[in-house]
C-alpha positions as CSV (number, residue, x, y, z in Angstrom):
1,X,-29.6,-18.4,26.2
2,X,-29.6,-20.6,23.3
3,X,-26.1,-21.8,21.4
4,X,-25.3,-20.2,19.0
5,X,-25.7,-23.3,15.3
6,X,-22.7,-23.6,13.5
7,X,-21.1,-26.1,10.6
8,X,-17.7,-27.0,9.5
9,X,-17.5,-26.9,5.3
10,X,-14.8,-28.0,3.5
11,X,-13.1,-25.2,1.7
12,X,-12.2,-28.2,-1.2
13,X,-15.7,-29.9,-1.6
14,X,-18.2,-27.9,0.5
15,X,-19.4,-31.0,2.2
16,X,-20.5,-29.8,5.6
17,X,-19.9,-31.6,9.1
18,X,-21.5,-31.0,12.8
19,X,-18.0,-31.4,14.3
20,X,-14.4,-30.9,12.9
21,X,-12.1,-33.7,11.2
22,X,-8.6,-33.5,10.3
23,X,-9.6,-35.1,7.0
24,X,-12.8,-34.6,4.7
25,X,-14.1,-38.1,4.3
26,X,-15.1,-36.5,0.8
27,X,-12.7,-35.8,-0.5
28,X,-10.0,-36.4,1.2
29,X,-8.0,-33.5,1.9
30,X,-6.4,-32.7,5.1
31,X,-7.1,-29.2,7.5
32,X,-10.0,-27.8,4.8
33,X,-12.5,-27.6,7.4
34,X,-13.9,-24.3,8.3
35,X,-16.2,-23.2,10.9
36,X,-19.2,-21.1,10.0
37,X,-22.3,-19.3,11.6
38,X,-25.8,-21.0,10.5
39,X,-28.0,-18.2,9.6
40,X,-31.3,-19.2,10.5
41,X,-34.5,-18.2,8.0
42,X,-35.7,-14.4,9.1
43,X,-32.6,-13.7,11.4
44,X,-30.7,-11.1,9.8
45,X,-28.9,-7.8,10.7
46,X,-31.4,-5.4,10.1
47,X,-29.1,-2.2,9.1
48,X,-31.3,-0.5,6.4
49,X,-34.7,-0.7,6.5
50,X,-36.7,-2.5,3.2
51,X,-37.1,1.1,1.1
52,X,-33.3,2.0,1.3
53,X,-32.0,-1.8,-0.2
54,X,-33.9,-0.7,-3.7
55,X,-32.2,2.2,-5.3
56,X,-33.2,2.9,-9.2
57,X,-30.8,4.0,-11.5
58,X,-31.5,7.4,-11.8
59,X,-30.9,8.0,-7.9
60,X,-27.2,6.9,-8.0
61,X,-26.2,9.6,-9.4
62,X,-27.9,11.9,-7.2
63,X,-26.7,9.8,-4.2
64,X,-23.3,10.3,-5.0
65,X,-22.7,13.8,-5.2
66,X,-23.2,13.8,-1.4
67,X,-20.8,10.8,-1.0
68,X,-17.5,11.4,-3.2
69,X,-14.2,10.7,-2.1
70,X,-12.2,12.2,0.7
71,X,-8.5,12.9,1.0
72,X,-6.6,11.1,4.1
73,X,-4.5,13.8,3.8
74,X,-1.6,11.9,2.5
75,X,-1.5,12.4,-1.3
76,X,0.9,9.3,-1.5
77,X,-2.3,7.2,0.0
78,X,-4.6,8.8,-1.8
79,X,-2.9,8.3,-5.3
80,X,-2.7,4.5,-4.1
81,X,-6.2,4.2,-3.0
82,X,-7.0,5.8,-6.5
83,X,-7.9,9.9,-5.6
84,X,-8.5,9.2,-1.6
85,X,-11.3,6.9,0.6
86,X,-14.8,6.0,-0.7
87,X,-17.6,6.0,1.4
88,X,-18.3,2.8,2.3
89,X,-14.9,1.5,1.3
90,X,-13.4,-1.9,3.3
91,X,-8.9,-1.3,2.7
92,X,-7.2,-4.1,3.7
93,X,-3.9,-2.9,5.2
94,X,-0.9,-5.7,4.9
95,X,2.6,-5.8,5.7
96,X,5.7,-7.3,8.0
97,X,5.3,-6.2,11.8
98,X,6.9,-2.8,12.5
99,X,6.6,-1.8,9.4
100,X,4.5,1.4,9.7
101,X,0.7,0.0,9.3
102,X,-1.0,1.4,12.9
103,X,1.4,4.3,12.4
104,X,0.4,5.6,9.2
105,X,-3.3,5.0,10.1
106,X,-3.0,6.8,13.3
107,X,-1.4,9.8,11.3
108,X,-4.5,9.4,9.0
109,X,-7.1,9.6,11.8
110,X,-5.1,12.3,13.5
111,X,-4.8,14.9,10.2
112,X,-8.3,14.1,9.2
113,X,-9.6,15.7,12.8
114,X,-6.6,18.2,12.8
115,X,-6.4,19.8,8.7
116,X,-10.5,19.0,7.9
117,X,-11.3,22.3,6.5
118,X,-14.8,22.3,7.3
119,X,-14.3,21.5,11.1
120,X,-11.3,24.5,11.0
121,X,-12.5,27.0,9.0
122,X,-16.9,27.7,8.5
123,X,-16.3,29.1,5.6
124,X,-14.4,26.9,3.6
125,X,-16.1,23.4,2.8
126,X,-14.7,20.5,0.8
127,X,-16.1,18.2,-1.6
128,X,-19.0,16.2,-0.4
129,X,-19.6,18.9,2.0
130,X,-23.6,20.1,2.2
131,X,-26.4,21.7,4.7
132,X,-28.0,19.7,7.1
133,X,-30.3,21.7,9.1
134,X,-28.8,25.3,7.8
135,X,-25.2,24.1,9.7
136,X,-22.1,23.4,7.8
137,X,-21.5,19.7,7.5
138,X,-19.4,16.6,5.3
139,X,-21.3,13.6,4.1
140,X,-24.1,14.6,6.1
141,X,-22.0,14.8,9.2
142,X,-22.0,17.4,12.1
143,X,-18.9,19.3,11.8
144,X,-19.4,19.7,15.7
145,X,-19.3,15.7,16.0
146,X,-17.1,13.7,13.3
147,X,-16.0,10.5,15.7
148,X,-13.6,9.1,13.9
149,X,-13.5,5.0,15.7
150,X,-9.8,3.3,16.5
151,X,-10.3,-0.2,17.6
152,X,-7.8,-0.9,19.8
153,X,-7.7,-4.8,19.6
154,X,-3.7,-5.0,19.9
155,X,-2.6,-2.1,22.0
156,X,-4.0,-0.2,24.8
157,X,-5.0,3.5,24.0
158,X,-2.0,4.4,26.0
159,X,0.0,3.2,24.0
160,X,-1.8,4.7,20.9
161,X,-1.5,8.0,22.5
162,X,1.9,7.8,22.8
163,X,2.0,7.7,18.7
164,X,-0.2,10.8,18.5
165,X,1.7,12.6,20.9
166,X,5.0,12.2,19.0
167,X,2.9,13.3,15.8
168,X,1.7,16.3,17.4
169,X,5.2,17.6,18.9
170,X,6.1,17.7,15.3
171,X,3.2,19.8,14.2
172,X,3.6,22.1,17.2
173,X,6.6,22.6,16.1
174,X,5.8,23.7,12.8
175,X,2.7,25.3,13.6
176,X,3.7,27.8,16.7
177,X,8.1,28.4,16.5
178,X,8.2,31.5,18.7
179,X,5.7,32.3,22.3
180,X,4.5,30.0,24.6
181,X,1.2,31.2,24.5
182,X,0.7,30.3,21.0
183,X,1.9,26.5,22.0
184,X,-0.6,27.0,24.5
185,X,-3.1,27.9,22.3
186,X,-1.9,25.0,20.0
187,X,-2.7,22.2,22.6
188,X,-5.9,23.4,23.7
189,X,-7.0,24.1,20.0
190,X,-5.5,20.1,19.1
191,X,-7.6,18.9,22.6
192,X,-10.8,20.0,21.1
193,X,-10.3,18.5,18.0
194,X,-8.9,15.5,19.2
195,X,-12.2,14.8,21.1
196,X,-13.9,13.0,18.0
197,X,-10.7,10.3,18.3
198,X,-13.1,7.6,19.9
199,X,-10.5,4.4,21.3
200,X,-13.1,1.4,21.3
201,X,-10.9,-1.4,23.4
202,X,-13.6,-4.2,22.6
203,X,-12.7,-7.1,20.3
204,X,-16.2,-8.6,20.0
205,X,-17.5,-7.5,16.7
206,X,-21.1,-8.0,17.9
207,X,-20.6,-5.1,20.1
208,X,-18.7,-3.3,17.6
209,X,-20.9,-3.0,15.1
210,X,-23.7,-2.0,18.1
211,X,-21.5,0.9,19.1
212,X,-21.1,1.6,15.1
213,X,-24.6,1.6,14.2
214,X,-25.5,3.9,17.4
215,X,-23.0,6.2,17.0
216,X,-22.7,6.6,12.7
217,X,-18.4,7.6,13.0
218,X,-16.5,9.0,10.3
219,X,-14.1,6.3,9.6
220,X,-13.4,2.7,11.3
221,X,-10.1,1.8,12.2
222,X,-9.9,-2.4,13.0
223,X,-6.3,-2.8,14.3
224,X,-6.2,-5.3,13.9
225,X,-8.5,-8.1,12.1
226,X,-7.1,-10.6,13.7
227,X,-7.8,-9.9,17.3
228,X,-11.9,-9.8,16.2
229,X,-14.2,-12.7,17.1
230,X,-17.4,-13.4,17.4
231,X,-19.2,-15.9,20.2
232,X,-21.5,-16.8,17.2
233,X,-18.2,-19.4,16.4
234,X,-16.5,-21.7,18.6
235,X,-13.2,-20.6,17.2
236,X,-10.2,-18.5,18.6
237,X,-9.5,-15.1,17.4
238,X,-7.7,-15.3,14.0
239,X,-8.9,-18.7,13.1
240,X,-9.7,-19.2,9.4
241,X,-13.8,-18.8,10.2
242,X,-13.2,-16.4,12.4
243,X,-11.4,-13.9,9.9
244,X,-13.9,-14.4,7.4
245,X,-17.3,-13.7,9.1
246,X,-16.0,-10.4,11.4
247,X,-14.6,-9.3,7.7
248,X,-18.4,-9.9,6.2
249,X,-19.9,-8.5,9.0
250,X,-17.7,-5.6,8.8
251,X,-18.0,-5.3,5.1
252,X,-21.9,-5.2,5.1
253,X,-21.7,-2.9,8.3
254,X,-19.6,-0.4,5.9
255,X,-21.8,-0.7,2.5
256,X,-25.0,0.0,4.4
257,X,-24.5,3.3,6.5
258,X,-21.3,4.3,3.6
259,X,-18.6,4.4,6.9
260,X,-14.9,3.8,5.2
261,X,-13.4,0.9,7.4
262,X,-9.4,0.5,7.5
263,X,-8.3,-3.5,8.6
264,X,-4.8,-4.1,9.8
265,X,-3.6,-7.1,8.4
266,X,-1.0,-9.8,10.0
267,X,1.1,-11.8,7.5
268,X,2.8,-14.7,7.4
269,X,6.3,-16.1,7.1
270,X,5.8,-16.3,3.3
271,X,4.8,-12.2,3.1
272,X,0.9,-12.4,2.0
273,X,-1.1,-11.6,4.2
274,X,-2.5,-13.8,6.7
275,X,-6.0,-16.0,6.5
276,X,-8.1,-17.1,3.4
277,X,-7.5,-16.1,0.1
278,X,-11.4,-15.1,0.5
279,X,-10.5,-12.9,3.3
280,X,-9.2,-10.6,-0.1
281,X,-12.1,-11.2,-2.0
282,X,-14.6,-9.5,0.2
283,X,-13.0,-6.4,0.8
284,X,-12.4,-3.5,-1.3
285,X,-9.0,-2.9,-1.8
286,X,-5.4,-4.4,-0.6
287,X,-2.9,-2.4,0.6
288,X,0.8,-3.6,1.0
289,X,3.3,-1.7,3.0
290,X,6.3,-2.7,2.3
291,X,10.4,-2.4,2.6
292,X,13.6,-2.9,4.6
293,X,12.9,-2.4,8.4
294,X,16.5,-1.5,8.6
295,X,15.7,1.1,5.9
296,X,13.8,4.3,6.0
297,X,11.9,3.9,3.0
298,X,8.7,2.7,2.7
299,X,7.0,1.5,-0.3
300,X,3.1,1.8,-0.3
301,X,1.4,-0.3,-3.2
302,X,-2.2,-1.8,-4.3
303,X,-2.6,-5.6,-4.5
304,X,-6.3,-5.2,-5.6
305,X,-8.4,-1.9,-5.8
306,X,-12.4,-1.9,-7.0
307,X,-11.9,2.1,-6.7
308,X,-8.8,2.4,-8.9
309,X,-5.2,1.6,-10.8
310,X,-3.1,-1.2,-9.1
311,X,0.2,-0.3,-10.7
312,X,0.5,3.1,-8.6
313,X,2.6,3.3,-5.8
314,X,2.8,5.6,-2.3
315,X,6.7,6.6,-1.4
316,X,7.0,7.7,2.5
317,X,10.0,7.9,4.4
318,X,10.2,6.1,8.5
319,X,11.3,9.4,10.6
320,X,11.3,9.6,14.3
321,X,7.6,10.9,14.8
322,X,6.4,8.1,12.6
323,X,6.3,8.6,8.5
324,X,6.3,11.2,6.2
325,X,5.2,11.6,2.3
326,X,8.3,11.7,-0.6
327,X,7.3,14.3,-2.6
328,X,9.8,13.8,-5.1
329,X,10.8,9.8,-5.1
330,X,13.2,10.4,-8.0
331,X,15.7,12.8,-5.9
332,X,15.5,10.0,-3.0
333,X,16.2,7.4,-5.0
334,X,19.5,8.9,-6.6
335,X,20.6,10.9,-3.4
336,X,23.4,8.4,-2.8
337,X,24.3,8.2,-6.3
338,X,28.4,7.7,-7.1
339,X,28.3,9.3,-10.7
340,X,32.2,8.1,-10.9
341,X,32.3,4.2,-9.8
342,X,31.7,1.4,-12.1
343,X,28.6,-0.4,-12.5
344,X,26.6,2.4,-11.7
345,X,23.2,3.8,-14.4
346,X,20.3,5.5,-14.0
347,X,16.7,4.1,-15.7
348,X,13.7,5.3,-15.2
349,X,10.8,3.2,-14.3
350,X,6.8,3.8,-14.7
351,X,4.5,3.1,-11.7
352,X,1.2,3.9,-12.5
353,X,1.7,7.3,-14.1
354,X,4.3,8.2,-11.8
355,X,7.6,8.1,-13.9
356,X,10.7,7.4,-11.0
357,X,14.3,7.6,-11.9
358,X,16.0,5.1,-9.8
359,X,19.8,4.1,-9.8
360,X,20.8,0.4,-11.0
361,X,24.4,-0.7,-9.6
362,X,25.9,-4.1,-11.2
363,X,28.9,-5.8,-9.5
364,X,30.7,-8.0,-12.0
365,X,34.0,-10.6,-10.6
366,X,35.4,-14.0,-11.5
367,X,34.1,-16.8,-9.9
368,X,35.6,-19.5,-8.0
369,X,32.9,-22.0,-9.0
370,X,31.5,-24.1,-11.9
371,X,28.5,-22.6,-12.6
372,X,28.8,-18.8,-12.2
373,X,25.9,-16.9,-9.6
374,X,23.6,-14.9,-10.7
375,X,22.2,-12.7,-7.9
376,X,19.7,-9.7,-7.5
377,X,17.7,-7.8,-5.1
378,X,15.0,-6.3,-6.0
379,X,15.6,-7.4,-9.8
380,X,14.1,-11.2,-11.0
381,X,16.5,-13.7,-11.5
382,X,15.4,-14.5,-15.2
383,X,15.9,-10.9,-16.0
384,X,19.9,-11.1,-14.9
385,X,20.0,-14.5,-16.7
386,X,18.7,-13.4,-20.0
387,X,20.5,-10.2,-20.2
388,X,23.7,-12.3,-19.1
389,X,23.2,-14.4,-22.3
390,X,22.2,-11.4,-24.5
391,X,25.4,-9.3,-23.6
392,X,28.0,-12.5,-24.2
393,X,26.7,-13.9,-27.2
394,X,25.4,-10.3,-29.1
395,X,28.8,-8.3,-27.4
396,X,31.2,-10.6,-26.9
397,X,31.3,-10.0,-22.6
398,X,32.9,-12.7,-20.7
399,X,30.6,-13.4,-18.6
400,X,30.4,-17.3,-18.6
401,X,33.3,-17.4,-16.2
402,X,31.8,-14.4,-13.9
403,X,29.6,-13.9,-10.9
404,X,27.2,-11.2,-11.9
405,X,25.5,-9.2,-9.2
406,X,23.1,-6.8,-9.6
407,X,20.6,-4.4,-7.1
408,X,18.1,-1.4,-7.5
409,X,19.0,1.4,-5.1
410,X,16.8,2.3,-2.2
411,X,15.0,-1.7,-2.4
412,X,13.0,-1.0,-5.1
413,X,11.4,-3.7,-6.7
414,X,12.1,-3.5,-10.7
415,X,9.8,-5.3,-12.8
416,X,9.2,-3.8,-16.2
417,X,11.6,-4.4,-19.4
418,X,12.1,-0.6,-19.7
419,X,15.2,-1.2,-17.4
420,X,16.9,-3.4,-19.4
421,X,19.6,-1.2,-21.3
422,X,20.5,0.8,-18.0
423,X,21.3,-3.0,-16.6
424,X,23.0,-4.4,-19.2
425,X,25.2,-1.0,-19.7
426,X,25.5,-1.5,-15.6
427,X,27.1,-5.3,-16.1
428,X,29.6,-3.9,-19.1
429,X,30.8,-0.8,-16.7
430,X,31.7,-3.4,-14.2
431,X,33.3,-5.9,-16.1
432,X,35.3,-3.1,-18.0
433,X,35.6,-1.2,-14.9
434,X,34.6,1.9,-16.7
435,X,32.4,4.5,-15.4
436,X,29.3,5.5,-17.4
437,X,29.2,9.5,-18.5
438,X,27.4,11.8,-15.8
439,X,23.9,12.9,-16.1
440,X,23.2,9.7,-18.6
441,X,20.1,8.2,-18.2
442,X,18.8,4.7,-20.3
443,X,15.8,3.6,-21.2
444,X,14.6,0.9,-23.0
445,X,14.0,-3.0,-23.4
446,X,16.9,-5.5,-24.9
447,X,15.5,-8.3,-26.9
448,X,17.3,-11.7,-27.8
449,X,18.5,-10.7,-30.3
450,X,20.6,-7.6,-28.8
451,X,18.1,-4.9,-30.2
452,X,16.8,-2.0,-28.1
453,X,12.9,-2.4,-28.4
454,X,10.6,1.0,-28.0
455,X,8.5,1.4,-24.4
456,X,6.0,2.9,-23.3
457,X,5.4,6.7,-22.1
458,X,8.6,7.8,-23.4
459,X,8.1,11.4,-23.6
460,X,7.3,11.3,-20.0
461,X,10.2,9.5,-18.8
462,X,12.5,12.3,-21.1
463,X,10.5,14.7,-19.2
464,X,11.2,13.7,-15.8
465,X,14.4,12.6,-16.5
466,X,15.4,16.4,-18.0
467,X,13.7,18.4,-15.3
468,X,16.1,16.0,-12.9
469,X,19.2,17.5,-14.7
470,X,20.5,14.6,-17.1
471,X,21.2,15.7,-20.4
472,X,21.8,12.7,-22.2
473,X,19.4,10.2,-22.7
474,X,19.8,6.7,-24.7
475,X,16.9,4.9,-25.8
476,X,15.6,3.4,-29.2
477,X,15.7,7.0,-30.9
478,X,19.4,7.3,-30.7
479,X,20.4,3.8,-31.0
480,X,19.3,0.4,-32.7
481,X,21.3,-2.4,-30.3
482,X,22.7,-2.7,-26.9
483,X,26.4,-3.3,-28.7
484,X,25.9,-0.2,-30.2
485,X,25.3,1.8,-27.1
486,X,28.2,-0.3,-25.4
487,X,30.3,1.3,-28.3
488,X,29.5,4.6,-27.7
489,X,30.6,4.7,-24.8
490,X,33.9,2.5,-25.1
491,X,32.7,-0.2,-22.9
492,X,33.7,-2.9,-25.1
């Protein structure tokens, strides 16, 4: 058997080397060199034949009512992915170890072969769902045979198992409460269904994508990318080349029979996710789990998405059987809520077209050194600076010889300007160590020049923030500067 040709490029200069160097004698540049696979003229992976690579206009259309988007039954993933998984979709799932990313995509493979509709109930179909040989089927699938393909590269399927099973006392639970005939029933009913959950413990993505291509599953699930090589490289597992052709082989495996394919991503010590920055650019979307592992909440967002918005954002919350969706984020976020302390307001924040009411908490003391701190956690630095300056030079606050601290509840990350009164009336509450009124919410941006400045989807923010109960909103409509709010309610 012939060795497999391969060349070292230089991710800098592209000058290309039989052997790797520390150092590009080009130009210069230390630990650029890459390994890749020399594709030799006429050898490539024959998934389509000739006929289905040209596609006119006209039949896209026609080719896509058969391939919409599925839900992964998760409506928090879905709104993140931008309305559920595209055929033929590459997600890029990221985040810090333990944080939920094989858990929430063995819930997803679970549901998908427990609540499918078509394989439950014949006479209920769902979108994408058509005839294939006068039987009932999705995407062109058997209902009878919808293998749904969990790569385990990291764990063993025991150990997977031992996820599903904790998922599936739950549902038992909530699915039969009284005989133990119908839990009966319940297990063997789950054992059927469960059938089409395919563990594939290989790591070679040659043989992957053979056992893909004979087999045509459902949905791919690469836990994780890192454990994939390929003997076409000299490379270890996770290596820089390594990463990048499995995700390309991947990538073209998935675009040419339409098969959504989930990657589990490692990070680093820095938080992004692990390998080239190309690694991102060839798949579809990037999903980032993140938040406290010491906390419960978990905060689902989309780094890049081809198929929809990047500003939405999935809430779940880390129970003992794994994690479940927050309906409502709002109520979680203000459950803990001390209406009567200082240094305690409630904003409302925009993600996507989600409108969240979150609470902001500001703790205000003297400080013992020359420079006062400035501290925040899960608010920028430059925000607390410049609303610092604004409050002691536009209302006359102390706060040159103050520490200021200031945090979002629940370890939200705040990043838009609509925030900036609630904070600001925070900071005053604490200095003056005066609560602010109950069921007050604030909304809008402070300029540098102490005026409240207008932001966007107001009327939804009121809306929210009224069917949540608070009667009092201050924003731009009801008042022209931040000393003008502090006035009203005697915090200066």
């Amino acid at each position: 058997m012939s060795k497999s040709m391969t060349k070292f490029v230089c991710q800098q200069c592209e000058a290309t080397y039989p052997k790797w160097l520390g150092r590009c004698a080009e130009c210069g540049e230390w630990n650029t060199l890459v390994e890749e696979a020399v594709v030799k003229p006429g050898k490539q992976m024959k998934l389509r034949e000739t006929g289905e690579i040209l596609t006119s206009f006209p039949d896209v259309d026609l080719a896509e009512d058969g391939k919409k988007r599925f839900s992964t039954t998760f409506e928090e993933l879905d709104r993140v992915l931008g309305g559920g998984l595209v055929p033929g979709a590459v997600v890029l799932i990221g985040g810090e170890p333990g944080i939920g990313k094989s858990t929430l995509l063995t819930q997803v493979a679970t549901n998908l072969l427990l609540k499918n509709p078509a394989r439950k109930n014949n006479s209920k179909l769902v979108d994408g769902t058509k005839l294939v040989n006068g039987t009932k089927s999705v995407d062109g699938m058997d209902d009878n045979h919808w293998p749904i393909f969990y790569i385990a590269g990291e764990e063993s399927p025991r150990q997977i198992s031992l996820r599903i099973n904790r998922y599936l006392s739950k549902e038992q639970q909530t699915s039969s409460k009284t005989t133990q005939s119908k839990k009966t029933d319940y297990s063997k009913k789950t054992t059927q269904l469960l059938e089409d959950l395919v563990f594939v413990t290989s790591t070679d993505i040659d043989e992957l994508i053979e056992v893909i291509l004979k087999k045509r599953p459902r949905l791919v699930i690469v836990d994780s990318i890192q454990a994939m090589s390929t003997t076409d490289l000299t490379g270890a597992s996770g290596s820089v080349g390594q990463l990048r052709e499995c995700t390309e082989r991947l990538a073209q495996t998935a675009k040419a029979l339409h098969i959504p394919i989930f990657l589990v991503g490692h990070v680093t010590k820095d938080g992004v996710i692990a390998g080239p920055k190309v690694l991102e650019h060839i798949v579809d979307s990037v999903i980032e789990i993140s938040g406290e592992r010491s906390d419960q909440l978990r905060l689902v967002r989309a780094l890049k998405n081809r198929f929809g918005a990047t500003d939405e954002v999935g809430v779940f919350q880390h129970v003992e059987y794994g994690l479940a969706e927050v309906t409502n984020p709002s109520e979680l976020f203000l459950e803990d809520q001390e209406t009567n302390v200082p240094g305690s307001a409630t904003v409302c924040v925009m993600e996507g077209t989600r409108p969240l009411l979150i609470e902001v908490q500001a703790l205000v003391t003297s400080s013992q050194l020359a420079m006062p701190r400035r501290v925040g956690r899960g608010i920028e630095l430059s925000r607390i600076q410049v609303l610092s300056a604004v409050l002691q030079k536009h209302a006359r606050l102390p706060l040159g010889t103050n520490d200021v601290f200031l945090s979002a509840a629940g370890g939200f990350r705040v990043t838009e300007p609509a925030v900036d009164l609630g904070l600001a009336v925070a900071i005053a509450s604490s200095l003056k160590n005066k609560k602010v009124p109950q069921k007050t919410i604030f909304i809008g941006e402070v300029g540098l020049l102490g005026e409240i400045r207008k932001v966007n989807f107001l009327d939804r923010r009121i809306k929210e923030a009224k069917r949540l109960g608070f009667t009092k909103i201050i924003s731009r409509e009801n008042a022209r500067s931040v000393r003008e709010v502090l006035q009203q309610l005697d915090l200066l």
